[in-house]
PDB file of N, CA, C, O and CB in Angstrom:
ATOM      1  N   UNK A   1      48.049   1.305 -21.886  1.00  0.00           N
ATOM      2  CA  UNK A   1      46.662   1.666 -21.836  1.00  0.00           C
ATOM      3  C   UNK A   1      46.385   2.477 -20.586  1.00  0.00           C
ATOM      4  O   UNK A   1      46.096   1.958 -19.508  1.00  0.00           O
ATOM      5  CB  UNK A   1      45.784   0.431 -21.887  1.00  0.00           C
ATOM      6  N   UNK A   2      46.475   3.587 -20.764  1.00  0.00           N
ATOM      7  CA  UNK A   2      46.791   4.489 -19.382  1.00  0.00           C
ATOM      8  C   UNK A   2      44.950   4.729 -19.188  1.00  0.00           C
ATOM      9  O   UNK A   2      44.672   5.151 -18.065  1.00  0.00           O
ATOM     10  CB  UNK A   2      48.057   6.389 -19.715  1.00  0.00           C
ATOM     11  N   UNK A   3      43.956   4.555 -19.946  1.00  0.00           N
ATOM     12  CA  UNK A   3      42.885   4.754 -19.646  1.00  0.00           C
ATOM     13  C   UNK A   3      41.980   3.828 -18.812  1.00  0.00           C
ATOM     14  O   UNK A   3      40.831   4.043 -18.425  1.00  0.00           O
ATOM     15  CB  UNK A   3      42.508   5.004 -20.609  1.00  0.00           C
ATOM     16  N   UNK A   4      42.972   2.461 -18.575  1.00  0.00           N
ATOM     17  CA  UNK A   4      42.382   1.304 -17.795  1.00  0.00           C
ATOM     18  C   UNK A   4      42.375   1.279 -16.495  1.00  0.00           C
ATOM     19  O   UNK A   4      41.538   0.627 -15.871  1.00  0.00           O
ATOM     20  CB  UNK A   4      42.916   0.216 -18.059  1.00  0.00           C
ATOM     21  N   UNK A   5      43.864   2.410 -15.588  1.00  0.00           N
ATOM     22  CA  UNK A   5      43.711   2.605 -14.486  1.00  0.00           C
ATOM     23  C   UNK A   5      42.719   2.793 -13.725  1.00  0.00           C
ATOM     24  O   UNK A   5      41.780   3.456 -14.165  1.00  0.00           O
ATOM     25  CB  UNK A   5      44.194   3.184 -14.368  1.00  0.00           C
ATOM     26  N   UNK A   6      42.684   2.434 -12.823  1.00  0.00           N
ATOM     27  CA  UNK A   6      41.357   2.252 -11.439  1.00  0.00           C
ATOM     28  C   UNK A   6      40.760   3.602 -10.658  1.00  0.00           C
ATOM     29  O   UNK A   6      39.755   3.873 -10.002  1.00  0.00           O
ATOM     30  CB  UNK A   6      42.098   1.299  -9.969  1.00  0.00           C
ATOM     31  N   UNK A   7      41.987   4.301 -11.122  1.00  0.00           N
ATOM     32  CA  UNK A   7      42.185   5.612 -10.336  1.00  0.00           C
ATOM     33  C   UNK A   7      41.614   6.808 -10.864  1.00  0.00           C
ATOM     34  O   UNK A   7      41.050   7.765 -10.333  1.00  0.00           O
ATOM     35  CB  UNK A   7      43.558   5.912 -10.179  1.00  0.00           C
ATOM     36  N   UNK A   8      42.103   6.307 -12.881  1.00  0.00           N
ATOM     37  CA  UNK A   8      40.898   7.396 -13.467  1.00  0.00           C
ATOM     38  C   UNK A   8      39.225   6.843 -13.800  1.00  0.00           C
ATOM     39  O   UNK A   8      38.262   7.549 -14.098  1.00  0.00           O
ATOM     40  CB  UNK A   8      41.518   7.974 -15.070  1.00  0.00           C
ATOM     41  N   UNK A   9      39.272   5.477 -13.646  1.00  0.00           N
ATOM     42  CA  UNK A   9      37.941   5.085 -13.469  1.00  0.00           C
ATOM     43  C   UNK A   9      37.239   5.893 -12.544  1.00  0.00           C
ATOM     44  O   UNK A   9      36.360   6.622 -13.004  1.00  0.00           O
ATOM     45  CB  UNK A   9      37.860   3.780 -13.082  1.00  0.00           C
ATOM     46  N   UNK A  10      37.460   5.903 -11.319  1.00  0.00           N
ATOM     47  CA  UNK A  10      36.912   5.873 -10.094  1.00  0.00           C
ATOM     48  C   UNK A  10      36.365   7.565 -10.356  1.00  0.00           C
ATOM     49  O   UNK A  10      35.665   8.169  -9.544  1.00  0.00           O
ATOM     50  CB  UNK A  10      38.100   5.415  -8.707  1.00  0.00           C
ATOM     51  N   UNK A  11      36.684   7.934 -11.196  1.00  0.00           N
ATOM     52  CA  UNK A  11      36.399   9.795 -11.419  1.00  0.00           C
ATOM     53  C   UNK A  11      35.807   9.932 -12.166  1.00  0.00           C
ATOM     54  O   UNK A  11      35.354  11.074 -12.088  1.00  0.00           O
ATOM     55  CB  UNK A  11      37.349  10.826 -11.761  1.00  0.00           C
ATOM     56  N   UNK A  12      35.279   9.195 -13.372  1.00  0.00           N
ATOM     57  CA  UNK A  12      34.350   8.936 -13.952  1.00  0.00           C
ATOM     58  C   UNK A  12      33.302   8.110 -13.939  1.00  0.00           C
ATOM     59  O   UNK A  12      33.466   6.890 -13.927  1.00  0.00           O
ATOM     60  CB  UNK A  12      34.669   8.876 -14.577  1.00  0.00           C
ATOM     61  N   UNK A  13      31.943   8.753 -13.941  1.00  0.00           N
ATOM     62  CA  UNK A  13      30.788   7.499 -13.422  1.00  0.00           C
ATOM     63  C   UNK A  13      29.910   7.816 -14.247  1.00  0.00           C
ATOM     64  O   UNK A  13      29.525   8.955 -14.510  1.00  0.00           O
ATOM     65  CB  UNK A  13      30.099   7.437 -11.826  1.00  0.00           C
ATOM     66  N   UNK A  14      29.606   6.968 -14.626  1.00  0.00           N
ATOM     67  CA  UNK A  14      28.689   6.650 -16.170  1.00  0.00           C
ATOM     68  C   UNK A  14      27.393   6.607 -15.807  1.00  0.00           C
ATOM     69  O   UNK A  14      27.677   5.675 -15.054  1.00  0.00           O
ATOM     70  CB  UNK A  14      28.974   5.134 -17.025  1.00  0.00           C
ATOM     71  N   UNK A  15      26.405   6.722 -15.662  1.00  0.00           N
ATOM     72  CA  UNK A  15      25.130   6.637 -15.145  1.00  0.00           C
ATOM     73  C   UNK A  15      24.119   5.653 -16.371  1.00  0.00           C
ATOM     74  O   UNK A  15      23.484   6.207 -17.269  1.00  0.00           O
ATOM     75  CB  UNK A  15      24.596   8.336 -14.869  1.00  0.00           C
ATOM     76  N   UNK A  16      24.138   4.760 -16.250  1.00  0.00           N
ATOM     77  CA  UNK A  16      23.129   3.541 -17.237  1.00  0.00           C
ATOM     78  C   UNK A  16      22.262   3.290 -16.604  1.00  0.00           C
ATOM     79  O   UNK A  16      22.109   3.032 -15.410  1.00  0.00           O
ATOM     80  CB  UNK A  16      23.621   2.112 -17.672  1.00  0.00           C
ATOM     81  N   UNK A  17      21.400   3.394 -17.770  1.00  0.00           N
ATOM     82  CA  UNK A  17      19.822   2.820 -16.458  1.00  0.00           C
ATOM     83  C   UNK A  17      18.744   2.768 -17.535  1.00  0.00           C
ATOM     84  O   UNK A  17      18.696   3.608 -18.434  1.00  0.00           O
ATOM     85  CB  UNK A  17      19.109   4.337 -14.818  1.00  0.00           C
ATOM     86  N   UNK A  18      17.858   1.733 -17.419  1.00  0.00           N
ATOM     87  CA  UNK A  18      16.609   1.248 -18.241  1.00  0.00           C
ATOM     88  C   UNK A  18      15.357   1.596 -17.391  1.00  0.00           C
ATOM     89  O   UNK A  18      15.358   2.139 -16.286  1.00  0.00           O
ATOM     90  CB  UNK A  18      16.649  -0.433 -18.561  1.00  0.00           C
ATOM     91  N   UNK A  19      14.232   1.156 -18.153  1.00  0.00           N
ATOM     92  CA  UNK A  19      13.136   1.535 -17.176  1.00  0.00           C
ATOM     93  C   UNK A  19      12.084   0.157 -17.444  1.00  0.00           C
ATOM     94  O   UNK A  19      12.041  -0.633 -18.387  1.00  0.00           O
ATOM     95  CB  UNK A  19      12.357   3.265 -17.588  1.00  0.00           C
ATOM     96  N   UNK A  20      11.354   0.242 -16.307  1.00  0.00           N
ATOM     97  CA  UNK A  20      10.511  -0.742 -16.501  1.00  0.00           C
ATOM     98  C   UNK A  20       9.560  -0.207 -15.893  1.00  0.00           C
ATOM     99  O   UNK A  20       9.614   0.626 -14.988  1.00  0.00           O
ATOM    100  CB  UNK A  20      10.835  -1.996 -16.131  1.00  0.00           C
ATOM    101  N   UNK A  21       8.225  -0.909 -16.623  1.00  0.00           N
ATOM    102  CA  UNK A  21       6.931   0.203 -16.539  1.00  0.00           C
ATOM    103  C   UNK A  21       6.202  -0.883 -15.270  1.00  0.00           C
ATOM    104  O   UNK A  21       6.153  -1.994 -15.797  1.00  0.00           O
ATOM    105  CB  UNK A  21       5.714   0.500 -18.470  1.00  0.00           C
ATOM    106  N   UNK A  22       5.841  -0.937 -14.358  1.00  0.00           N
ATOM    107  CA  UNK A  22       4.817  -1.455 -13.436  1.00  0.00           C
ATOM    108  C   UNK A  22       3.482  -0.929 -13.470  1.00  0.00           C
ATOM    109  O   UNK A  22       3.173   0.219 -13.788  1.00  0.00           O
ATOM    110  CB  UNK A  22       5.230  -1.297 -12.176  1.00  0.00           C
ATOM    111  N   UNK A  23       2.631  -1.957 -13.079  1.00  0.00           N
ATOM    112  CA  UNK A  23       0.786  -2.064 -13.671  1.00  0.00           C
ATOM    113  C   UNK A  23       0.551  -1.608 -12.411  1.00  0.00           C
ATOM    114  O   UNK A  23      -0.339  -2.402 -12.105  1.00  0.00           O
ATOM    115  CB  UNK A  23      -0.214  -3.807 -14.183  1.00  0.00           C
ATOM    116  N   UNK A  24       0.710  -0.821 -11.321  1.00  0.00           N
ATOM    117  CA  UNK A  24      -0.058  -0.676 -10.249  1.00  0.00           C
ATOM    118  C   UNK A  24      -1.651  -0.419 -10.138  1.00  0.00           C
ATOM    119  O   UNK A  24      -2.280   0.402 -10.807  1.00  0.00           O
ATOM    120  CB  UNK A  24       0.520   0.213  -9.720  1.00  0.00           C
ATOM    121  N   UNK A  25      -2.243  -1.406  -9.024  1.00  0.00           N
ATOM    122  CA  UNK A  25      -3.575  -1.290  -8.890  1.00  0.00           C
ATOM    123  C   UNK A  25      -4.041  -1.223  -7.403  1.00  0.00           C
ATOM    124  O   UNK A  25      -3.484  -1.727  -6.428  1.00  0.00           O
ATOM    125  CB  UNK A  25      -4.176  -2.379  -9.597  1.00  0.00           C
ATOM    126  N   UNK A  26      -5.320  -0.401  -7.454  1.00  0.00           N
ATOM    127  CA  UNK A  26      -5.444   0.267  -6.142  1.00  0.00           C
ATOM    128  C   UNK A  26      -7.179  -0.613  -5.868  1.00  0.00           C
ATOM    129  O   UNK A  26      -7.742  -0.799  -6.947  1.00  0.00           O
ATOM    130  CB  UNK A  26      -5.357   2.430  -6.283  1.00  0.00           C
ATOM    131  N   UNK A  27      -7.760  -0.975  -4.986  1.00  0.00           N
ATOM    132  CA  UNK A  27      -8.942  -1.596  -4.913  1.00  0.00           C
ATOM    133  C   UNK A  27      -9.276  -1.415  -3.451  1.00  0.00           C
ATOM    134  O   UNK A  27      -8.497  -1.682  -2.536  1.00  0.00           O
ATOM    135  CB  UNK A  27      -8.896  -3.039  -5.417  1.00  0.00           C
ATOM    136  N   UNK A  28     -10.529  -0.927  -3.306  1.00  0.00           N
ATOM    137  CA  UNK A  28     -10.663  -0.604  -2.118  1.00  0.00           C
ATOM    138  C   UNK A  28     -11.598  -1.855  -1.009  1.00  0.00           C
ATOM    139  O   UNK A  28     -12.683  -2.373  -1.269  1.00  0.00           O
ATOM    140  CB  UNK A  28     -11.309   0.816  -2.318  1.00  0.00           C
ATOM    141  N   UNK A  29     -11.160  -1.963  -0.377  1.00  0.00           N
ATOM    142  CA  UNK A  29     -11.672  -2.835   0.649  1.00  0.00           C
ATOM    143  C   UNK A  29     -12.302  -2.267   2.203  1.00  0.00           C
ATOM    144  O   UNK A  29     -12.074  -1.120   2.587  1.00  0.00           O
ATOM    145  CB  UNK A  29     -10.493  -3.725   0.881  1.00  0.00           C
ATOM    146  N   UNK A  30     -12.916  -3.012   2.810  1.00  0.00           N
ATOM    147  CA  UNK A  30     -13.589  -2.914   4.190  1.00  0.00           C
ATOM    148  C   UNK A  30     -12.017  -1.814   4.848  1.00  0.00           C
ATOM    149  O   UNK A  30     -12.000  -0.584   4.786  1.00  0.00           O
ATOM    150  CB  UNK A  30     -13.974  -4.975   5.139  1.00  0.00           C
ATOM    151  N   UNK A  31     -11.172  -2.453   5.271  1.00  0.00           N
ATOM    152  CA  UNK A  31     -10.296  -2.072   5.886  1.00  0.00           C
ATOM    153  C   UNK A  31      -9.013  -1.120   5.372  1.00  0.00           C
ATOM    154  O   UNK A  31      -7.941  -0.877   5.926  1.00  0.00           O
ATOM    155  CB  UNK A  31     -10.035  -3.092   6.312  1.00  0.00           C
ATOM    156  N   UNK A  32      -9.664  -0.599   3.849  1.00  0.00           N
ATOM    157  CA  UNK A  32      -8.972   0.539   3.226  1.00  0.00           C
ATOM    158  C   UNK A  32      -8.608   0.266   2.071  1.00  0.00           C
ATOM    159  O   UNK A  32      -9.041  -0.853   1.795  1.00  0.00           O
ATOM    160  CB  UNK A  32      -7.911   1.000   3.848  1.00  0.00           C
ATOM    161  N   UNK A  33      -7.896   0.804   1.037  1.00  0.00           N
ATOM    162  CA  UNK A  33      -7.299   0.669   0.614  1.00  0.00           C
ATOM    163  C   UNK A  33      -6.350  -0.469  -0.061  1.00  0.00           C
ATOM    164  O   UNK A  33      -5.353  -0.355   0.651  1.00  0.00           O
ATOM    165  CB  UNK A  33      -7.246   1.205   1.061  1.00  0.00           C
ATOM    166  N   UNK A  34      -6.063  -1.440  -0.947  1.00  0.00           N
ATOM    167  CA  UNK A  34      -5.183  -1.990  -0.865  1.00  0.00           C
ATOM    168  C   UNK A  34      -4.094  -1.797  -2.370  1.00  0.00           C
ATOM    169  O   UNK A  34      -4.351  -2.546  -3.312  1.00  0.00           O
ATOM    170  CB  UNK A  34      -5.744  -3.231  -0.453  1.00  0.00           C
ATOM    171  N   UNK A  35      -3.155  -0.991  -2.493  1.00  0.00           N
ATOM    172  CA  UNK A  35      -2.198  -1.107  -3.735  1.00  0.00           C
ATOM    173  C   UNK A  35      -1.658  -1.873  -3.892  1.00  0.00           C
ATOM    174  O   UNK A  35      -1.244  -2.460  -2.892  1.00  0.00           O
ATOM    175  CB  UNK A  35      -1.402  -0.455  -3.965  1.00  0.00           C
ATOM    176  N   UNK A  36      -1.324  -2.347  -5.114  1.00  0.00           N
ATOM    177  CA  UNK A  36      -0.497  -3.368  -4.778  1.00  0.00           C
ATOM    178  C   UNK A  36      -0.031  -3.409  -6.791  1.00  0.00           C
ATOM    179  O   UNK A  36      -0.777  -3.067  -7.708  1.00  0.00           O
ATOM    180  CB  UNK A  36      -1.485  -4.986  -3.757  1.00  0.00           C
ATOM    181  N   UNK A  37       1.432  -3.952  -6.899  1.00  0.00           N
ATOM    182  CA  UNK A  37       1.628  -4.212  -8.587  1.00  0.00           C
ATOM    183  C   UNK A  37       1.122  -5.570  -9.012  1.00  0.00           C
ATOM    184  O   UNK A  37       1.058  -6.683  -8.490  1.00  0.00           O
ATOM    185  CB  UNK A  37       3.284  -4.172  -9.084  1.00  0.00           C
ATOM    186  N   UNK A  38       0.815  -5.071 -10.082  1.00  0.00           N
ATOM    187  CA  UNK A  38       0.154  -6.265 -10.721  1.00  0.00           C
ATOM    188  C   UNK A  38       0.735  -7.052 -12.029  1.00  0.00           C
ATOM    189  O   UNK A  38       0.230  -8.047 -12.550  1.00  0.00           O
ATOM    190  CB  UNK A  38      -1.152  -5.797 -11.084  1.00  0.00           C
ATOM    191  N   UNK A  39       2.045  -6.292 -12.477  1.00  0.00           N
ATOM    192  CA  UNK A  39       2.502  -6.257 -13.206  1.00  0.00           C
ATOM    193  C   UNK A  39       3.711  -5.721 -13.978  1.00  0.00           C
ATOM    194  O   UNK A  39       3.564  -4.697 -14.646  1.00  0.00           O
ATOM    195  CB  UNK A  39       1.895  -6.220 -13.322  1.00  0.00           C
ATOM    196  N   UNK A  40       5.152  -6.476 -13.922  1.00  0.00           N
ATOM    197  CA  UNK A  40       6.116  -5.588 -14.425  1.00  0.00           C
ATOM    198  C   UNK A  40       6.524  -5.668 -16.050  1.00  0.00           C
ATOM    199  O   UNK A  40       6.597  -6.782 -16.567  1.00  0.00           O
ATOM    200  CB  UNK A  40       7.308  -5.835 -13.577  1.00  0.00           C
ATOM    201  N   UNK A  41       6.746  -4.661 -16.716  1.00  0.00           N
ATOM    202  CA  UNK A  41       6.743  -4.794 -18.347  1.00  0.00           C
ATOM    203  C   UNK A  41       8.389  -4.183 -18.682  1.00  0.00           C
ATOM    204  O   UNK A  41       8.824  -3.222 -18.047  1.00  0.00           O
ATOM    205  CB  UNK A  41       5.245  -3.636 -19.219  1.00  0.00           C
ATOM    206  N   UNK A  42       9.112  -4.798 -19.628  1.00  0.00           N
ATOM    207  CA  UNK A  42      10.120  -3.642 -20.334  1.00  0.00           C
ATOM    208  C   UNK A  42       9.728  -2.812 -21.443  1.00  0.00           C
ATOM    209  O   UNK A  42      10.549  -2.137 -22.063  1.00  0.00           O
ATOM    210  CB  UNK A  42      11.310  -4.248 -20.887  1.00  0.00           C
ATOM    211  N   UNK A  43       8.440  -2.842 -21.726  1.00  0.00           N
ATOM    212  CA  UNK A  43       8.034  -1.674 -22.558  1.00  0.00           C
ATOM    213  C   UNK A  43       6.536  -1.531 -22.043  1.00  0.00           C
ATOM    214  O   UNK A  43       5.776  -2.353 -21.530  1.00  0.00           O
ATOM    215  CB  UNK A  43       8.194  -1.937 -24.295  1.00  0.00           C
ATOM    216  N   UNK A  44       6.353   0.148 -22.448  1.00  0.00           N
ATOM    217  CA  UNK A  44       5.218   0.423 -22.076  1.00  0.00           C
ATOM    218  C   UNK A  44       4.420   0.239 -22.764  1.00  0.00           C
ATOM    219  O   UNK A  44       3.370   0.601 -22.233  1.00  0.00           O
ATOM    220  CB  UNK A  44       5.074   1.306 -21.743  1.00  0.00           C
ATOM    221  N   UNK A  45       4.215  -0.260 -24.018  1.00  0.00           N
ATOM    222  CA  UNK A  45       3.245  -0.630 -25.144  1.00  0.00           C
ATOM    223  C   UNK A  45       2.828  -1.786 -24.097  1.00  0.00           C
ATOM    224  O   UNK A  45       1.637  -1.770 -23.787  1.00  0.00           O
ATOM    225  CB  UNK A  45       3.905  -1.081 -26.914  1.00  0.00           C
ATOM    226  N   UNK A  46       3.642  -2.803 -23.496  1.00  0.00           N
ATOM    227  CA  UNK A  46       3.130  -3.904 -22.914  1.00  0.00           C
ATOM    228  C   UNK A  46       2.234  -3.369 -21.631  1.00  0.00           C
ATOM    229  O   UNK A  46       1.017  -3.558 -21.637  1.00  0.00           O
ATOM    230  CB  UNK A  46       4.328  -4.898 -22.542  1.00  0.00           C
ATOM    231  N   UNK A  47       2.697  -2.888 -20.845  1.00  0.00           N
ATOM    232  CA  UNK A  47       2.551  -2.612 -20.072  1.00  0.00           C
ATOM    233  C   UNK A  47       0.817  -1.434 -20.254  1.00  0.00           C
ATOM    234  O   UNK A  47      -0.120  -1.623 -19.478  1.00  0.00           O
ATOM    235  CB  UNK A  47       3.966  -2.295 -19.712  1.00  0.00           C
ATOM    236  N   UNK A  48       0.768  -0.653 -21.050  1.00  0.00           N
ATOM    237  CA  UNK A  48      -0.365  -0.207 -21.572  1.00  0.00           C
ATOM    238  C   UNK A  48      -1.672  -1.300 -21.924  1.00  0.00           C
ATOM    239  O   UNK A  48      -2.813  -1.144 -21.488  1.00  0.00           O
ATOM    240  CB  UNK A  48       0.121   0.472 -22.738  1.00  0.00           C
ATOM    241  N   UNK A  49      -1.247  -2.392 -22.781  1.00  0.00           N
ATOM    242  CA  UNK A  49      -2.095  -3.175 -23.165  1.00  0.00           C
ATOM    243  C   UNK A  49      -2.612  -4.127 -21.443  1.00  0.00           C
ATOM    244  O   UNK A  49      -3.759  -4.502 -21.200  1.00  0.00           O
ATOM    245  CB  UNK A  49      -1.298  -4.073 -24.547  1.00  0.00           C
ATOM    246  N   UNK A  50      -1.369  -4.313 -20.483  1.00  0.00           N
ATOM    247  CA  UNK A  50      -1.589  -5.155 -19.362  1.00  0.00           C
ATOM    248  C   UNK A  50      -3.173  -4.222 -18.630  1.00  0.00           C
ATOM    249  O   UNK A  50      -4.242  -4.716 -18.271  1.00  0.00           O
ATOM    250  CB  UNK A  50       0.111  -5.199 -18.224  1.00  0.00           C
ATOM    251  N   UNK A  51      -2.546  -2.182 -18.629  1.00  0.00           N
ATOM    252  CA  UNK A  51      -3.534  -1.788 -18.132  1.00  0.00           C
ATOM    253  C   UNK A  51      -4.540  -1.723 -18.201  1.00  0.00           C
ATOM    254  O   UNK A  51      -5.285  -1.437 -17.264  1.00  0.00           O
ATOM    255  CB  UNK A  51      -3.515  -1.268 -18.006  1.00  0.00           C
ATOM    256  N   UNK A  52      -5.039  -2.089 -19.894  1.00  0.00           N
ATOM    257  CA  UNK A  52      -6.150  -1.726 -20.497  1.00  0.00           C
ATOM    258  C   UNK A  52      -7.260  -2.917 -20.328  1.00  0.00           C
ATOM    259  O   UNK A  52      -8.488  -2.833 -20.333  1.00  0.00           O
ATOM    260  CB  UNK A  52      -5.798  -1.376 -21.938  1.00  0.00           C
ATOM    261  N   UNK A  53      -6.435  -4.018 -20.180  1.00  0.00           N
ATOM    262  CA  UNK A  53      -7.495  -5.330 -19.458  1.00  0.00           C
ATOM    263  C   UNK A  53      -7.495  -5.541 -18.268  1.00  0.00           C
ATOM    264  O   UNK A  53      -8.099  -6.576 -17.984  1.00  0.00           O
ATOM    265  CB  UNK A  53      -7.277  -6.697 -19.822  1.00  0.00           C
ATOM    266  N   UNK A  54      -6.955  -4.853 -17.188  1.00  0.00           N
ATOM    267  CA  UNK A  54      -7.224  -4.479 -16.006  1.00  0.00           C
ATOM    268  C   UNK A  54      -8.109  -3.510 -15.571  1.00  0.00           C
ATOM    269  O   UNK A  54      -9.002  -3.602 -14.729  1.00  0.00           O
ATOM    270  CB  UNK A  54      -6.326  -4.248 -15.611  1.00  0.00           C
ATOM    271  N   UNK A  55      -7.670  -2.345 -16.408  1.00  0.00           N
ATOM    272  CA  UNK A  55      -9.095  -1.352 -16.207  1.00  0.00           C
ATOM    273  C   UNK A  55     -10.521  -1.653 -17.050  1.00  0.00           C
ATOM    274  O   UNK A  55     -11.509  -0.919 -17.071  1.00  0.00           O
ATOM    275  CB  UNK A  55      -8.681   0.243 -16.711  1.00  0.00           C
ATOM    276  N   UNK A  56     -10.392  -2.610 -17.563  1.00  0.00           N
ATOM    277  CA  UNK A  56     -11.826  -2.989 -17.980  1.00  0.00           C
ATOM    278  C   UNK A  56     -12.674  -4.016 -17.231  1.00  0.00           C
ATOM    279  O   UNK A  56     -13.720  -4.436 -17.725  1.00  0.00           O
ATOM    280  CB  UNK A  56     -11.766  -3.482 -19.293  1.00  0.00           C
ATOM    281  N   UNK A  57     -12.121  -4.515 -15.762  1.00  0.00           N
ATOM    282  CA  UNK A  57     -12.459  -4.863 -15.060  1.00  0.00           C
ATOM    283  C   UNK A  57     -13.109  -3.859 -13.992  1.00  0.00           C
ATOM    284  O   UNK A  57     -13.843  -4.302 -13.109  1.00  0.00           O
ATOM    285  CB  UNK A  57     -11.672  -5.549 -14.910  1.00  0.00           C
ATOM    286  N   UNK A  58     -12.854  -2.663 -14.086  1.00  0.00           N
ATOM    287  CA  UNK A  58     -13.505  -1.579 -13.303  1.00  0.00           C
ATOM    288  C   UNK A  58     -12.362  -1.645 -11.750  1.00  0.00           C
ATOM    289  O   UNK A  58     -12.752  -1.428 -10.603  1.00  0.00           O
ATOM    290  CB  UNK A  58     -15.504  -2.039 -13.001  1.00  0.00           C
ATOM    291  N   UNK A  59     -11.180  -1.937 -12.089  1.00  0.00           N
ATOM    292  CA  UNK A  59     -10.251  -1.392 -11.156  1.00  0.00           C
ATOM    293  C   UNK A  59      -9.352  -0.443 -11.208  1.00  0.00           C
ATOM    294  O   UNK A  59      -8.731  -0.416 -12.271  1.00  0.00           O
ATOM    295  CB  UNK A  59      -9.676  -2.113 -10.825  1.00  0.00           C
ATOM    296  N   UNK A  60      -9.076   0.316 -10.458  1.00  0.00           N
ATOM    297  CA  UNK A  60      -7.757   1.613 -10.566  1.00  0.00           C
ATOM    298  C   UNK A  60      -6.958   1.388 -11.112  1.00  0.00           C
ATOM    299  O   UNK A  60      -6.268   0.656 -10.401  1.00  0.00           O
ATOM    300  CB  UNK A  60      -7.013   2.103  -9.555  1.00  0.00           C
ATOM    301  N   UNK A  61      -6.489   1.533 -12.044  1.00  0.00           N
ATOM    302  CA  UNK A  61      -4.882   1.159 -12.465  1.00  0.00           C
ATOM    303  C   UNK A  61      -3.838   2.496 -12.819  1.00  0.00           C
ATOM    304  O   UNK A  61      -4.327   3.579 -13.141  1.00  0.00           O
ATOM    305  CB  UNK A  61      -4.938   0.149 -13.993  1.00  0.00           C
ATOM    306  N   UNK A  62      -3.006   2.382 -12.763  1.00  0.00           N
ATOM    307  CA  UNK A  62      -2.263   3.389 -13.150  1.00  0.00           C
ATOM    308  C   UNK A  62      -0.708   2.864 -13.767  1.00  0.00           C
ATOM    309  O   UNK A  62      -0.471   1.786 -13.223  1.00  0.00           O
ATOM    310  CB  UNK A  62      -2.203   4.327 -11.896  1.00  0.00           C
ATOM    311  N   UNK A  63       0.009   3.107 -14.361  1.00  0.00           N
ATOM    312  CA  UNK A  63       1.528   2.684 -14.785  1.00  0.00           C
ATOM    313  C   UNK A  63       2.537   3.913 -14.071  1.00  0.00           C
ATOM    314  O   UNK A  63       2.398   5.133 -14.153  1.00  0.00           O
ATOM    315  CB  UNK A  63       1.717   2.662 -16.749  1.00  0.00           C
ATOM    316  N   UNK A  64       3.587   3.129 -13.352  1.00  0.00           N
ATOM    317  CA  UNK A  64       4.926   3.456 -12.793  1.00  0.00           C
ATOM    318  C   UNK A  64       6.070   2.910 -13.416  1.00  0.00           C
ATOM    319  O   UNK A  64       6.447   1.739 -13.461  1.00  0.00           O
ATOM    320  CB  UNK A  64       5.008   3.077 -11.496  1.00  0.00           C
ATOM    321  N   UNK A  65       6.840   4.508 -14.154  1.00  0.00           N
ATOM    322  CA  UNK A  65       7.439   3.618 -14.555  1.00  0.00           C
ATOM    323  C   UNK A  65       9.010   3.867 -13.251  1.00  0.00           C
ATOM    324  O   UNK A  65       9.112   4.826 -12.486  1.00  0.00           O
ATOM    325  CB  UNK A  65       7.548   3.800 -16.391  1.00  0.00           C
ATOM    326  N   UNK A  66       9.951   2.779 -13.364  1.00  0.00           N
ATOM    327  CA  UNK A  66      11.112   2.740 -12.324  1.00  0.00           C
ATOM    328  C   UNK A  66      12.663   2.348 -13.256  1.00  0.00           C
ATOM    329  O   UNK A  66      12.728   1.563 -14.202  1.00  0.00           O
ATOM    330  CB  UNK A  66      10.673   1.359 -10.998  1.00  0.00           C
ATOM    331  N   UNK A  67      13.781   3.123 -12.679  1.00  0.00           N
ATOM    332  CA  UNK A  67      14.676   3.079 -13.162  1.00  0.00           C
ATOM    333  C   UNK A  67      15.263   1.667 -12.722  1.00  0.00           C
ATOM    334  O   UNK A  67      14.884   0.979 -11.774  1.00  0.00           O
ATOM    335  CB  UNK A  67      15.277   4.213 -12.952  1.00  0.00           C
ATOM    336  N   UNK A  68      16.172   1.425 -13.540  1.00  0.00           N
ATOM    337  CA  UNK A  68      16.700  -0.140 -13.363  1.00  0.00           C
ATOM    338  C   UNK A  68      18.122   0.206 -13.707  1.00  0.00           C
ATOM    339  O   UNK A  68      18.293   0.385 -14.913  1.00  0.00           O
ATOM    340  CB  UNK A  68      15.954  -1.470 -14.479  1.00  0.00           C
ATOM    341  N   UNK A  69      19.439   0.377 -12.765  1.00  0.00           N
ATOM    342  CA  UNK A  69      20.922   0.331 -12.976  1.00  0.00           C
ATOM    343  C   UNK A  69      21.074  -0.287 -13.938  1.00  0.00           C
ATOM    344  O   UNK A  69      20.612  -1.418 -13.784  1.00  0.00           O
ATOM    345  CB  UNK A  69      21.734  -0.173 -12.045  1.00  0.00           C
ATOM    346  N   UNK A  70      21.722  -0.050 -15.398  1.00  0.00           N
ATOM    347  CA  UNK A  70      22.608  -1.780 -15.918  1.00  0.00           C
ATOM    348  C   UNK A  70      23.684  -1.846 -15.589  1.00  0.00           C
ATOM    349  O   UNK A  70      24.347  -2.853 -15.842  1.00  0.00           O
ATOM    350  CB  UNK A  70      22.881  -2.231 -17.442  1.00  0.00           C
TER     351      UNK A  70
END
């Protein structure tokens, strides 16, 4: 199995990666600003529905989404 060597591994790099959508919310206070996540989802359908009852509270929200190695 000459394809198991370490040596031709090491020269090939596979790049895998998922995403996960975060609820970030921004609310402003006396002393500025405060962001902060409110919420991490593996799909953005979830993550949409998390925003949509957050912003009906009359706060900033926005979705980030971030890569995740597998």
């Amino acid at each position: 199995m000459n394809n198991l060597r370490s040596d031709e591994n090491t020269a090939i790099r596979r790049e895998r990666r998922r995403w996960v959508y975060v609820v970030m919310t921004r609310v402003i206070r006396t002393d500025g600003p405060d962001v902060t996540g409110a919420g991490v989802f593996l799909t953005r359908a979830d993550a949409e529905k998390a925003q949509a009852v957050i912003a009906s509270k009359s706060v900033d929200c926005w979705i980030e989404e971030l890569p995740v190695a597998v």
